[in-house]
C-alpha positions in Angstrom: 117.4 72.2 106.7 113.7 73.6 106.0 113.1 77.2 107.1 110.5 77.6 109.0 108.0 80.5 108.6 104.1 81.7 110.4 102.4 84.0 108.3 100.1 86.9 109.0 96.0 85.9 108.1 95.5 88.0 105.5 92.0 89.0 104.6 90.2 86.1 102.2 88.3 89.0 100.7 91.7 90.8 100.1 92.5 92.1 96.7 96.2 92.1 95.6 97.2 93.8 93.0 100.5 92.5 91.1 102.7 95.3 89.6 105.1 94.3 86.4 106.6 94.8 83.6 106.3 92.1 81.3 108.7 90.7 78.7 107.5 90.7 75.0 109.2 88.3 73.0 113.0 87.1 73.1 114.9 89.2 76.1 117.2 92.0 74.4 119.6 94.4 76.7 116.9 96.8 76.9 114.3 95.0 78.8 116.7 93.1 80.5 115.2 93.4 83.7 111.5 92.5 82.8 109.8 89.4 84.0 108.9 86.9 81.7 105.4 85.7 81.7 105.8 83.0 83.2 107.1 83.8 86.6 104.2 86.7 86.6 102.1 83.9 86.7 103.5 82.1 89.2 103.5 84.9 91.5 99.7 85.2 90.7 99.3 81.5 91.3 101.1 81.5 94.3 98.8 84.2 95.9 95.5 82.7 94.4 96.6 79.9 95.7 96.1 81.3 99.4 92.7 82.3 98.7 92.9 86.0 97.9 92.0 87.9 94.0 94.9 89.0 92.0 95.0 91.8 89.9 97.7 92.3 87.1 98.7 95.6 86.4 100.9 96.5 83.7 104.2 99.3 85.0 103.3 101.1 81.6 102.0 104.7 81.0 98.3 103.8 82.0 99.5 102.3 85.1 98.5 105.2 87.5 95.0 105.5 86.5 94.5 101.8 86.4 95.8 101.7 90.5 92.9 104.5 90.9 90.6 102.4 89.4 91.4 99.0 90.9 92.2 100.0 94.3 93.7 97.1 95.0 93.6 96.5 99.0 97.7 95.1 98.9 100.4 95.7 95.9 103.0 93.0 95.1 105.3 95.0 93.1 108.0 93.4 91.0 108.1 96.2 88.0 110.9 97.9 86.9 109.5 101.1 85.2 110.1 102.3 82.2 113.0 104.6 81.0 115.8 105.0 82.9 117.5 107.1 86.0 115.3 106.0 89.1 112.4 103.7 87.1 112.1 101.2 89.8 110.7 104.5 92.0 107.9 105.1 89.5 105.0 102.6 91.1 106.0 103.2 94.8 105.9 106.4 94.1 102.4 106.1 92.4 101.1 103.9 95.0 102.6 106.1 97.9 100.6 109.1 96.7 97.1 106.7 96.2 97.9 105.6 99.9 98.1 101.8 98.7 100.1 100.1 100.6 102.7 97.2 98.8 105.5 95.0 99.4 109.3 96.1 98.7 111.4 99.3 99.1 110.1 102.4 99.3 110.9 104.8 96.1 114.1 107.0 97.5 115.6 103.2 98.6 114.8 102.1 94.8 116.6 105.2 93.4 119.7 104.9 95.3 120.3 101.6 94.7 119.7 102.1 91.1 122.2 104.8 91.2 125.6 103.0 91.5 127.3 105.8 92.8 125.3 107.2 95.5 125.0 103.8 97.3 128.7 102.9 96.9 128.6 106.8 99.1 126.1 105.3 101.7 128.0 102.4 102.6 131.2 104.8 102.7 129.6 106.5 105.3 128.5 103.4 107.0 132.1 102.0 107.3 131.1 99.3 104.3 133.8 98.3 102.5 133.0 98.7 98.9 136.0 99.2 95.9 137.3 102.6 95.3 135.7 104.3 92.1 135.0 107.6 89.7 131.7 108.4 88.0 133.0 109.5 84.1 130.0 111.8 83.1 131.8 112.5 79.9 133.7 110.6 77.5 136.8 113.1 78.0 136.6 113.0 81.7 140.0 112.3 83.4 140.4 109.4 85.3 141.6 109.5 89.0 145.1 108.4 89.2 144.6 106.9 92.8 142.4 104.2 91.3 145.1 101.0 90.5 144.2 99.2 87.7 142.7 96.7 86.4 139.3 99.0 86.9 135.9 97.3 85.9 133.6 99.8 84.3 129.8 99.7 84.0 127.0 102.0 83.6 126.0 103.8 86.3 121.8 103.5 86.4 121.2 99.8 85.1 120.6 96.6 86.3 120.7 92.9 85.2 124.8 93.3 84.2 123.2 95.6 81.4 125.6 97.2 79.8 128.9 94.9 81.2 130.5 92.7 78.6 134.1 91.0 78.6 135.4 94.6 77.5 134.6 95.7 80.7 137.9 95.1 82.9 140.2 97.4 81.5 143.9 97.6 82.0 144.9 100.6 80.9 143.9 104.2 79.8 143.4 103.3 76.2 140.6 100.3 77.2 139.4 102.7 79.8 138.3 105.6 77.0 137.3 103.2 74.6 134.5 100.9 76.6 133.6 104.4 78.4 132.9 105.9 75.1 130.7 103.4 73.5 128.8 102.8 77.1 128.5 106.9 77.5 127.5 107.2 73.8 125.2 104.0 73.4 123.5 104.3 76.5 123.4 108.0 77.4 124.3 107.7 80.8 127.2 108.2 82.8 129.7 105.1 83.8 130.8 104.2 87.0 135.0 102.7 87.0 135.6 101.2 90.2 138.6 99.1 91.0 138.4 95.4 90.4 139.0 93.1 93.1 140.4 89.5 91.8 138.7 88.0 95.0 135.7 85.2 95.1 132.2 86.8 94.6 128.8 86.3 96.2 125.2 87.0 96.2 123.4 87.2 99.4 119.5 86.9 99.4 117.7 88.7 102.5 113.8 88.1 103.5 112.0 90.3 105.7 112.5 93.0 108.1 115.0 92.2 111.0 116.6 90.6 108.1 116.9 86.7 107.7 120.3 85.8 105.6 119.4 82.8 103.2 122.2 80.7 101.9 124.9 82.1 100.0 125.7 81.6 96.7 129.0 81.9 95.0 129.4 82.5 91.4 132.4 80.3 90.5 133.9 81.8 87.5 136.7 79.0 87.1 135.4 77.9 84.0 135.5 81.0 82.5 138.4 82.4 80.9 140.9 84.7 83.5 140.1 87.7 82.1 136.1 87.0 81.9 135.8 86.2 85.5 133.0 88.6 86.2 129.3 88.9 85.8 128.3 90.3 82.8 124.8 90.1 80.5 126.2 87.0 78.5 127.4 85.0 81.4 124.3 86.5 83.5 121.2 85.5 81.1 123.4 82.4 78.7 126.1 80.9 81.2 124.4 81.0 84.6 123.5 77.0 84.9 126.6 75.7 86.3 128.5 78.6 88.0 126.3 79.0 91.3 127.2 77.6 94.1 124.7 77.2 96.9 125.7 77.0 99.1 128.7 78.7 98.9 131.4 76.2 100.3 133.4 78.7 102.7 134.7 78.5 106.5 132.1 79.7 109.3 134.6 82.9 109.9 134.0 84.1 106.5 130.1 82.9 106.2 129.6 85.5 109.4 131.4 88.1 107.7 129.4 87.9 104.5 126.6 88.0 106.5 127.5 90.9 108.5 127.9 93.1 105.9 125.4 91.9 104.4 122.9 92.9 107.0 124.8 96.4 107.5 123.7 97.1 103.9 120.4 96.6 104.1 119.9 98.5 106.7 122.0 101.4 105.4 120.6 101.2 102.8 116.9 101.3 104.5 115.7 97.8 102.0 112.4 96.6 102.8 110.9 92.9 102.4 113.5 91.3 100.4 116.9 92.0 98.9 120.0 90.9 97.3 123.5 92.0 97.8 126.3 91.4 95.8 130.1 90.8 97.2 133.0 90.2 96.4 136.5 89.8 98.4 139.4 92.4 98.5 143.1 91.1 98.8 143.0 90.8 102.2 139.4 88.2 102.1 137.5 91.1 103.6 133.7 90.7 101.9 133.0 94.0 100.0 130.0 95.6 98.2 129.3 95.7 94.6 125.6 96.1 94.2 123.1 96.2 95.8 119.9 94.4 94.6 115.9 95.7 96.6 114.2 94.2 93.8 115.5 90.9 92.7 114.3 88.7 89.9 111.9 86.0 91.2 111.5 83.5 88.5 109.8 80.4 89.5 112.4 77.7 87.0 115.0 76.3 89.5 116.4 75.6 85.6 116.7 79.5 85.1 118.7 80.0 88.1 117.1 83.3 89.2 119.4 83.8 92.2 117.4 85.0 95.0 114.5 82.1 94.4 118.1 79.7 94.3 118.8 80.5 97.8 115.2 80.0 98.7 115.0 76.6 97.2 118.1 75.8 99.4 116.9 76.9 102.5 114.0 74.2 101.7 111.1 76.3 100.9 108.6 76.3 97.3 108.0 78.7 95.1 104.2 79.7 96.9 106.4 79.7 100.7 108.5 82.2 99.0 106.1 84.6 97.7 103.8 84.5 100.7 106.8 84.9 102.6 107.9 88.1 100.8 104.3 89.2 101.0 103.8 88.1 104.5 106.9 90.4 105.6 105.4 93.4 104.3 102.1 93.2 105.6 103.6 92.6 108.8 105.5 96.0 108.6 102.0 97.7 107.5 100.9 96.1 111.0 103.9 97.7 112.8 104.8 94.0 114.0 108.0 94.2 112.2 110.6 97.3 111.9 113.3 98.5 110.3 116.8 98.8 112.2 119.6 100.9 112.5 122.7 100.3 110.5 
């Protein structure tokens, strides 16, 4: 069934300036989490499309001035900084201090949930069930002998499964100092180890500010090898065309559940806009947090599976309803027509 969505008049005269990071050649593990070309056009299309100028402006090192010089009326920010620790903070935090306003998270939202550990200690707090874990800030760092293996290790700042190969679930101390190591050494960053739950795993997609649940999607490993039945950057960026399901085939009592928590999170979690949350089930079928996603990729393909657009597509709306919809939430929030509630 087709969502249904009204959307604020914005200004014909408006200028909106479109924050990125744009992919240069062939995607590596580095610049993982920048958007191709193509889907930076799209979203400019999209929005020209309604009338209103776009502005492109690069997330690089000239990106500050260029705001003060362009003044862009609105910012639609997809960029994802540059460097690591809290880089998705860096053009919020620009356009906070140049009073512009723009759509997404604000920067201290962005830096938590770029920061593994600290959100998995939010939704602790919130009564969010989310799998026990350490942070290992050095490569000799003992592990917790509470935490029951298997344990699934990652780094702790990145995105875009960066980082998480099929070495990743670990059985035993050996495995466990060995994919800590190289990640530690190769990245220079500390790794999170959590405790891997053999359950079914989901993404939910979110849009706007009393937050609307879009269809779930599974990611059905059953294709995969047992011991590769996780996300990581191969299956992620290579492997992604057949192993989404949305949506997800599951009973009404577990489709509220998801959705529950998933609408806990964000608020937690204070998202703004949009967002993505990632699940998966404990022994007992209870839905708990892996990641938690306020910036999700938005490319346009259906082809490329880009998961939050997926459940968009399946709730019946285009590419343009989607980006005007994302847009359209934030202005409202600017216009105090639209809040942001309580866990």
């Amino acid at each position: 069934m087709k969502e249904s969505f009204s959307y604020t008049k914005i200004p014909e005269d408006s200028r909106i300036g479109i924050t990125c990071n744009s992919l240069q050649g062939e995607r590596r593990e580095e610049d993982a989490e920048y958007d191709e070309p193509e889907t930076i056009r799209a979203i400019e299309r999209a929005i020209e499309r309604k009338g209103l100028e776009t502005i492109r402006i690069e997330a690089d090192l000239d990106c500050f001035q260029r705001l003060r010089e362009e003044r862009p009326d609105f910012v639609f920010n997809i960029a994802e900084g540059v460097g690591r620790g809290a880089r998705e903070s860096q053009v919020p935090f620009m356009l906070e201090m140049l009073g512009i306003p723009y759509m997404g998270s604000d920067p201290l939202t962005l830096a938590i949930a770029l920061d593994k550990a600290r959100t998995k200690e939010i939704l602790s707090y919130y009564g969010i069930p989310t799998p026990r874990f350490q942070v290992l800030w050095n490569v000799d760092d003992g592990i917790d002998s509470a935490l029951d293996y298997p344990l699934f290790v990652k780094p702790l700042l990145e995105g875009s499964s960066i980082g998480i190969t099929e070495k990743s679930l670990v059985n035993d101390g050996r495995q466990l100092r060995e994919v800590s190591k190289e990640l530690i050494e190769r990245l220079k960053e500390p790794v999170i180890v959590e405790e891997f739950l053999e359950g079914r795993e989901f993404t939910v997609a979110m849009l706007g500010n009393e937050p609307r649940v879009l269809p779930i999607i599974e990611l059905d490993f059953s294709s995969l090898p047992e011991e590769k039945r996780f996300d990581c950057f191969e299956v992620k960026w290579y492997l992604d065309d057949d192993k989404l399901v949305c949506p997800a085939r599951i009973d009404e009592g577990l489709k509220r559940r998801i959705e529950r928590t998933a609408i806990k999170t964000f608020r937690a979690l204070r998202c703004r806009d949009l967002c993505r949350i990632d699940m998966r089930l404990d022994a007992d079928g209870i839905p708990n947090v892996i990641e938690a996603n306020p910036l999700p990729g938005l490319a346009p393909d259906p082809k490329e599976n880009s998961r939050f657009p997926k459940a968009c597509y399946t709730a019946g709306m285009s590419y343009d309803e989607i980006i005007w919809a994302v847009l359209d939430a934030a202005v409202r929030r600017y216009e105090g027509s639209s809040h942001i509630q309580s866990p």
